[in-house]
GUVEXTOR-258396 format. One record per residue (C-alpha): residue in three letters; z, x, y. Coordinates in pm, whole numbers, padded with zeros to 5 digits, always signed. Layout:
! GUVEXTOR-258396
ALAZXY;...
//
This chain:
! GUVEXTOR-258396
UNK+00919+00840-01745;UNK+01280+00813-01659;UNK+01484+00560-01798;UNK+01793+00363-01652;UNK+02117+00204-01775;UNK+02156-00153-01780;UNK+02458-00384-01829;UNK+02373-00668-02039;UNK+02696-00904-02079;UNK+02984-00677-02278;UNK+02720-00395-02396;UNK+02507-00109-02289;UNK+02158-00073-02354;UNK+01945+00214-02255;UNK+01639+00059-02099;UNK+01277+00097-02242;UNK+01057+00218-01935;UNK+00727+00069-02018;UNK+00723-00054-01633;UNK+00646+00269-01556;UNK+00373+00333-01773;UNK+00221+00028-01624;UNK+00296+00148-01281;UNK+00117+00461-01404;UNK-00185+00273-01537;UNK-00173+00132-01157;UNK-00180+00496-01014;UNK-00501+00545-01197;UNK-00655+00290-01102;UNK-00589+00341-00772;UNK-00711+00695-00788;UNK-01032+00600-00970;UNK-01055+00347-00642;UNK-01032+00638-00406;UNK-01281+00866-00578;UNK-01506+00588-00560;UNK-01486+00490-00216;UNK-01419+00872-00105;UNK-01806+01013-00238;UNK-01986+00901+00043;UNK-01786+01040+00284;UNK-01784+01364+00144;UNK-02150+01382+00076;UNK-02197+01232+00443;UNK-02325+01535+00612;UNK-02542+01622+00325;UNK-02710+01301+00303;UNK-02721+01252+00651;UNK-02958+01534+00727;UNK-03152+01518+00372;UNK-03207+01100+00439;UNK-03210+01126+00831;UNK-02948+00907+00909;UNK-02793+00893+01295;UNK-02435+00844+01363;UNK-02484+00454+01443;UNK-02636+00399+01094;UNK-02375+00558+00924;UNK-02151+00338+01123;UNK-02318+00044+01000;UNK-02293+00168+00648;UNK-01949+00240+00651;UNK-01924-00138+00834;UNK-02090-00279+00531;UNK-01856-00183+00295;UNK-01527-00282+00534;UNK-01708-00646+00559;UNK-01758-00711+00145;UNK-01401-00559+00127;UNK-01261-00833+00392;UNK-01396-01126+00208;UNK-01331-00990-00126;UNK-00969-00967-00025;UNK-00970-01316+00147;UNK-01133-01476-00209;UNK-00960-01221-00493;UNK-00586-01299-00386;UNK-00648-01643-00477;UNK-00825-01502-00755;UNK-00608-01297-00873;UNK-00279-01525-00883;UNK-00525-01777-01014;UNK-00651-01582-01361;UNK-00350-01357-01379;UNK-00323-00946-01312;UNK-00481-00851-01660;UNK-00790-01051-01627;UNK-00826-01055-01238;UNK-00804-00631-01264;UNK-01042-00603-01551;UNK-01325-00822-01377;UNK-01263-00623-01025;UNK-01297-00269-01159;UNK-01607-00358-01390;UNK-01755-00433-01086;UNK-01667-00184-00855;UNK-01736+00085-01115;UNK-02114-00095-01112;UNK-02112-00089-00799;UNK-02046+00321-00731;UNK-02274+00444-00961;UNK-02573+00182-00812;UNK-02556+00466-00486;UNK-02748+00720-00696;UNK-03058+00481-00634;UNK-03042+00424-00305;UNK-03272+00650-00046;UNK-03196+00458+00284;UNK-03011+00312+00491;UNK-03021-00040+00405;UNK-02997+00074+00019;UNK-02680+00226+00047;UNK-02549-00047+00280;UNK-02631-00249+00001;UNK-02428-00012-00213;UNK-02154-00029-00021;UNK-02104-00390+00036;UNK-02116-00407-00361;UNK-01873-00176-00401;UNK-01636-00357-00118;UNK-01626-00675-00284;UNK-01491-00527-00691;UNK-01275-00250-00456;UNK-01117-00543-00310;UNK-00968-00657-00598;UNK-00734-00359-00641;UNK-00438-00384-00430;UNK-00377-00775-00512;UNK-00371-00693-00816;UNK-00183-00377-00831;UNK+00104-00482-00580;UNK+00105-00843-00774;UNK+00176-00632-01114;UNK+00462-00430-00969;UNK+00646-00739-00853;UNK+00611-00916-01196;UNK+00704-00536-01338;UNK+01023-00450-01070;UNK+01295-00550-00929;UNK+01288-00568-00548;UNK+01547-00261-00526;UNK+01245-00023-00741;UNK+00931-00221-00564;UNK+00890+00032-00274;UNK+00927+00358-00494;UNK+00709+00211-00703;UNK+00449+00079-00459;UNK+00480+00434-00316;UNK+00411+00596-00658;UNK+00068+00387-00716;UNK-00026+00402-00351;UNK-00002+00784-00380;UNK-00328+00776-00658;UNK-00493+00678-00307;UNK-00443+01058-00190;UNK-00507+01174-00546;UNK-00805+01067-00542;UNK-00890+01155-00229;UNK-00764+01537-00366;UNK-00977+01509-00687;UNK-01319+01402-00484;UNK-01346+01711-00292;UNK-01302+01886-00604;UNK-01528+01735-00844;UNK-01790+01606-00570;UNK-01926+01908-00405;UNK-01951+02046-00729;UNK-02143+01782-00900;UNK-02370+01768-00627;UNK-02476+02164-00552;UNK-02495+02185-00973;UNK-02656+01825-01057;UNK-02781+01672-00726;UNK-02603+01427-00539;UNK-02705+01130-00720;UNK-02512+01261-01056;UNK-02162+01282-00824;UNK-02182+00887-00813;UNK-02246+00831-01138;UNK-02013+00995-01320;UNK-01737+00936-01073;UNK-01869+00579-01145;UNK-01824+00585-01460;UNK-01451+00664-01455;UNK-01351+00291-01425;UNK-01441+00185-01812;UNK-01208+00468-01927;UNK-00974+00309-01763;UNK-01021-00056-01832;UNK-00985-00004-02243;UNK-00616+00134-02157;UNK-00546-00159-01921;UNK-00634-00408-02167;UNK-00452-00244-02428;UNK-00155-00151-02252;UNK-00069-00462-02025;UNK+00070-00821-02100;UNK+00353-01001-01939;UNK+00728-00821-01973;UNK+00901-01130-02111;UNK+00670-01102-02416;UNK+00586-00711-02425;UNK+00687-00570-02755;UNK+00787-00260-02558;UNK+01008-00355-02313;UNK+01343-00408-02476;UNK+01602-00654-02371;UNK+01781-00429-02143;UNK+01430-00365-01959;UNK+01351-00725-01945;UNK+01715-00789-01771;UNK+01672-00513-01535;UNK+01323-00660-01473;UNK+01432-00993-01396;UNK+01784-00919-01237;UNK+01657-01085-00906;UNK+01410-01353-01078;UNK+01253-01625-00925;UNK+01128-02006-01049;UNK+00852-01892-01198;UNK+00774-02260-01257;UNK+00702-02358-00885;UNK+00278-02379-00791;UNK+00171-02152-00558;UNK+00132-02246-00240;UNK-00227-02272-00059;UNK-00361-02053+00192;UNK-00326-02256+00448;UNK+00074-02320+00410;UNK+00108-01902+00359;UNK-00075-01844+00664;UNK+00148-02069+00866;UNK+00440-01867+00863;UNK+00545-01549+01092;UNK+00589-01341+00827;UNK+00225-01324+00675;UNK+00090-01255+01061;UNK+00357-01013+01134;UNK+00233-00778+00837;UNK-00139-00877+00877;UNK-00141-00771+01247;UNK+00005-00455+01174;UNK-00301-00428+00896;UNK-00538-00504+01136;UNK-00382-00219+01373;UNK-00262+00052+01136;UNK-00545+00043+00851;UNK-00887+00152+01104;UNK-00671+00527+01128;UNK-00669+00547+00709;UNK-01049+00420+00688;UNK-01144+00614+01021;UNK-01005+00977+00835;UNK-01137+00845+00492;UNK-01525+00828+00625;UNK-01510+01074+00906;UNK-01274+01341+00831;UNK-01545+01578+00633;UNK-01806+01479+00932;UNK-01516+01600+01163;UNK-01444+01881+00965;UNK-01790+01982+00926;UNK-01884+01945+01319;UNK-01583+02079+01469;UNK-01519+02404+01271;UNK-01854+02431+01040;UNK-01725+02368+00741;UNK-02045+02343+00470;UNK-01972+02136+00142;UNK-01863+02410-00034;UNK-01620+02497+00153;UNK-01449+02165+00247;UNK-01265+02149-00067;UNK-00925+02294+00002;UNK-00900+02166+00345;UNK-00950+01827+00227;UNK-00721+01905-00043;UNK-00441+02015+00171;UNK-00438+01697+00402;UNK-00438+01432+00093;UNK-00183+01641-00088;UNK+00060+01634+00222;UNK-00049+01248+00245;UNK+00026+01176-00113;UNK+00430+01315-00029;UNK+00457+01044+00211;UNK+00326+00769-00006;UNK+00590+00867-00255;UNK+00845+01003+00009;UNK+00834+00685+00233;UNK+00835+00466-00071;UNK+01130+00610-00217;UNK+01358+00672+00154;UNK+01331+00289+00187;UNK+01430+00169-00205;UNK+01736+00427-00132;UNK+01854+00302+00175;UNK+01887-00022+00000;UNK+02071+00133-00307;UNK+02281+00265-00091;UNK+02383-00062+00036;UNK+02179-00093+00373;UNK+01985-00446+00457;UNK+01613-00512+00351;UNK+01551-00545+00745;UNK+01744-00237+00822;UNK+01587-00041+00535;UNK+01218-00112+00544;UNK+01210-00077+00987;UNK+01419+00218+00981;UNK+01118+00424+00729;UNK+00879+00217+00932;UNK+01015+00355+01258;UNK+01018+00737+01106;UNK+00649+00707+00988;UNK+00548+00583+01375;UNK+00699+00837+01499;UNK+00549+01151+01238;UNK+00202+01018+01314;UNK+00245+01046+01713;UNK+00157+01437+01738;UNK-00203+01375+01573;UNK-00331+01339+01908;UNK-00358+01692+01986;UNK-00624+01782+01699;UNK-00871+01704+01916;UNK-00761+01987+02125;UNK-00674+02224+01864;UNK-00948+02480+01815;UNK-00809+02648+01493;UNK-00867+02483+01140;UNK-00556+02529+00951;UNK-00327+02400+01274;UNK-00547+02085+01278;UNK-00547+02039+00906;UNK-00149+02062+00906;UNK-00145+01791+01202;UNK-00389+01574+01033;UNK-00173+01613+00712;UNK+00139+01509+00830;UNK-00008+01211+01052;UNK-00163+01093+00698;UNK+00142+01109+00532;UNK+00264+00920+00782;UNK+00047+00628+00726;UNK+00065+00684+00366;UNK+00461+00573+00376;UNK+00368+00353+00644;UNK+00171+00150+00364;UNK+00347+00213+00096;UNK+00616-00013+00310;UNK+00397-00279+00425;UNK+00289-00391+00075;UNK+00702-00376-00031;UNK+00763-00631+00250;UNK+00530-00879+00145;UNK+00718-00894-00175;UNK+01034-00905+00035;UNK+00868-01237+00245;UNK+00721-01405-00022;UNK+00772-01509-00416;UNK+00614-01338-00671;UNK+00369-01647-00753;UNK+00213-01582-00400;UNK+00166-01234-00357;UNK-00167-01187-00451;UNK-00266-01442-00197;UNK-00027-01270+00009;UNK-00207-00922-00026;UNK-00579-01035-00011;UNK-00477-01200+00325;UNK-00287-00939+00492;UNK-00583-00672+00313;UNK-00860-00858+00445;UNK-00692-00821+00789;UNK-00643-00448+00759;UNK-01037-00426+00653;UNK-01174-00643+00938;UNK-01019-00365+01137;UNK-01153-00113+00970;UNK-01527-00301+00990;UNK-01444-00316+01393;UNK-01365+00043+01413;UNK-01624+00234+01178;UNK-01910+00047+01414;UNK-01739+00143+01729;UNK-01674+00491+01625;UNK-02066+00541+01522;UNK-02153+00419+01831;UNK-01900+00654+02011;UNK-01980+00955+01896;UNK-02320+00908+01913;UNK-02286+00871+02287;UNK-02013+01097+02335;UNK-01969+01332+02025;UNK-01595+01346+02107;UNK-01312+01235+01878;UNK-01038+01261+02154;UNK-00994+00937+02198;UNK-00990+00844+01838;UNK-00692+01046+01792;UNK-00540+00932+02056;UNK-00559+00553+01934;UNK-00467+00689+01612;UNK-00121+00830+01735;UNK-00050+00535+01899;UNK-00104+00255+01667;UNK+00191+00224+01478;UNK+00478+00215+01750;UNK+00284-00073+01873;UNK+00278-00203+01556;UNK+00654-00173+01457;UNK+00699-00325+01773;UNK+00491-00637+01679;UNK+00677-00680+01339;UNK+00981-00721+01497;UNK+00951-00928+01778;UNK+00816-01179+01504;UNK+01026-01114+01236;UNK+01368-00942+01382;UNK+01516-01015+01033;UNK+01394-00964+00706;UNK+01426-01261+00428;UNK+01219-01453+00207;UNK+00986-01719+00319;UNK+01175-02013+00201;UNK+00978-02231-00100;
//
C-alpha cells in the first residue's frame, strides 16, 4: 500500500496507510458481492434449458432480485448510518452470503425468485456501507480513487465467476457453484471485524494518518438529517436520476451478457470464460482509471464541478460506440466494444458515488447512497422485465444497445441543468 507525507505543525511524519487496507477489505467485499450476484447469470443458459424456463420468467427472476435490492437500499442507508459501517456490513453480508447459497435448492421458477429477492435485500447493504467507510477513511481529494479502487472488485468478481463457475458446475453440478461461492462471505466477515474500527481510535493509523484523514473534517456532532429533508434537495435527485438512467445498462450486461453471448455466437459454458473475462477486465481499468482521472484533476488544482463533469463527460462519450454490437457479427470485435462501453460505466460509477460525498456530510451518506441505489435498482427492476419480454417477442438486442449508448449523455445532461455547480448541501 503506498504511503504519503503529511505536514503536521513544524514536523514530518510518514503516514501509516491502514486506510487502504480497509479500502482493500472494501474491494473484497465488493468482489465477493459480484460473484454472488454474477452465478445466475452465468449458469442462465444452462438452467434455463435443464429447468425450462422462457425468456419472460427469467425476466421476472432477474426483476425479483432488482425489487428486494430497491427496498433494501431505501431501508439499509438509514440502517447503516444508524448502527455504524462495522455492524451495518457484518449483518448485510451474513445475509446475503445465506442468501446465495439458498439457490442450490431451488428447482423453479418461483424458488429461485425467492432466492433472488433474498439475496437483493443483504446485497443491498454493500455500497452504503462501503462508500460510507471511505468517506469516514479519506479525504475528499483520495475519495474517487478510492471509490474507483473498491468499485473495481465489482469487475473482479465478475472476472473470477466465469472462472470458478463453469468449472464448479461441469465437475460438481450446478448447485455446488452457489454454495461455495456462497460461502465466501464468512471468510470475509472474521477479517472485517478484526480489521475495522473508527480512525480516530485505530491503533494503526498514526497521527500523521489521522491528520491526513481528517484534513477536510466535518462536525461530526450534528444528527443526521431525515429522509425526507435529504430528498428535498437538487442534489440527491440529480444523482438518483442519473441512477435510475445509467444503472439498467450495468444490470442489463450483468444478467444477459452470457445469454447474449451464448445466442449470438454459440458460445457453450465452457467456453464463455475468457470472453467474459476480457470485458470485466477492460471494465475493471475504468473503475480505477475514471476514479483516479477525476481525484487528479482536483490535485492538480481544477474545481470539484469541473473535475467530476469533465470524467463524467469522457465516460458518456466512450460508451456511445456500443451500439454497433448488435450489428457486429464477429466475437472478439463485439467483446472489445462491449469492454470499453463497460469501462465506461464502470468510471461512470465510480464518479457518481464520489459526488454524493461531495453534496452531502459524511453523517448522511449512507442515507445518501441507499436513496440514490434504490433509484438505480428500480431501474434495473423496470428494465430486466421489459427486456424478457422483448426478446421473447423479438429475439433482438438492437435496441438495447442502442438505449445503452445513449443513456449517459442524457444523463450528464440532467446533472447539470440541476446542479451546474458542485458544493455541499448546506447543514
Amino acid at each position: 500500500m503506498k504511503s504519503v507525507r503529511v505536514e503536521n505543525m513544524e514536523t514530518q511524519q510518514r503516514a501509516s496507510s491502514m486506510r487502504w487496507w480497509i479500502c482493500a477489505l472494501l474491494f473484497f467485499a465488493t468482489t465477493i458481492n459480484y460473484i454472488d450476484r454474477q452465478v445466475l447469470g452465468i449458469l442462465a443458459p444452462q438452467l434455463q434449458t435443464e429447468l425450462g424456463w422462457t425468456e419472460v420468467e427469467y425476466g421476472y427472476i432477474v426483476t425479483c432480485f432488482q425489487f428486494s435490492y430497491a427496498i433494501g437500499l431505501l431501508l439499509v442507508g438509514k440502517l447503516i448510518d444508524y448502527l455504524g459501517t462495522k455492524r451495518g456490513f457484518a449483518i448485510s453480508i451474513v445475509l446475503w452470503s445465506v442468501a446465495a447459497v439458498s439457490h442450490a435448492f431451488a428447482r423453479t421458477s418461483f424458488g429461485f425468485g425467492a432466492a433472488r429477492m433474498a439475496l437483493g435485500l443483504g446485497e443491498s447493504g454493500n455500497f452504503p456501507a462501503a462508500v460510507k467507510t471511505i468517506a469516514e477513511w479519506f479525504p475528499g481529494k483520495e475519495r474517487a480513487f478510492a471509490t474507483g479502487v473498491f468499485n473495481s472488485g465489482s469487475n473482479i468478481g465478475a472476472i473470477v465467476a466465469p472462472l470458478v463457475v463453469p468449472m464448479l458446475a461441469i465437475h460438481f453440478g450446478w448447485e455446488w457453484a452457489f454454495i461455495v461461492t456462497g460461502s465466501l462471505g464468512f471468510i470475509w466477515l472474521f477479517f472485517w471485524l478484526k480489521m475495522v474500527q473508527k480512525p480516530a481510535t485505530h491503533p494503526s493509523v498514526n497521527e500523521a494518518e489521522r491528520a491526513w484523514i481528517e484534513s477536510d473534517a466535518e462536525n461530526e456532532n450534528q444528527k443526521p438529517a431525515s429522509l425526507g429533508q435529504i430528498i428535498r434537495t437538487r442534489k440527491v435527485w440529480a444523482i438518483a436520476i442519473a441512477k435510475f438512467m445509467t444503472d439498467p445498462i450495468w444490470w442489463f450486461f450483468l444478467y444477459w451478457l452470457p445469454k447474449f453471448l451464448n445466442t449470438t455466437y454459440g458460445l457453450q459454458l465452457d467456453k464463455i470464460g475468457l470472453p467474459l473475462i476480457t470485458i470485466y477486465l477492460i471494465a475493471d481499468a475504468g473503475s480505477i482509471g475514471g476514479g483516479w482521472l477525476s481525484s487528479k484533476l482536483l490535485k492538480m488544482g481544477w474545481s470539484v464541478n469541473a473535475a467530476r463533469k469533465s470524467t463524467l463527460f469522457l465516460c458518456a462519450m466512450m460508451v456511445i460506440p456500443i451500439y454497433m454490437v448488435s450489428g457486429i457479427g464477429q466475437l472478439w470485435p463485439a467483446v472489445l466494444l462491449i469492454g470499453l462501453g463497460m469501462a465506461a460505466h464502470t468510471g461512470w460509477s465510480a464518479n457518481m458515488y464520489a459526488l454524493a460525498t461531495d453534496f452531502f456530510p459524511k453523517k448522511d451518506v449512507g442515507s445518501v447512497v441507499g436513496f440514490i441505489g434504490m433509484s438505480g435498482a428500480i431501474g434495473g427492476m423496470l428494465m430486466a422485465s421489459a427486456t424478457g419480454h422483448l426478446l421473447e417477442a423479438t429475439g433482438s438486442y438492437h435496441s438495447l444497445f442502442i438505449v445503452a449508448a445513449s443513456m449517459y449523455a442524457i444523463a450528464l445532461l440532467i446533472i447539470h441543468i440541476l446542479v451546474p455547480n458542485i458544493d455541499k448541501v448546506k447543514s
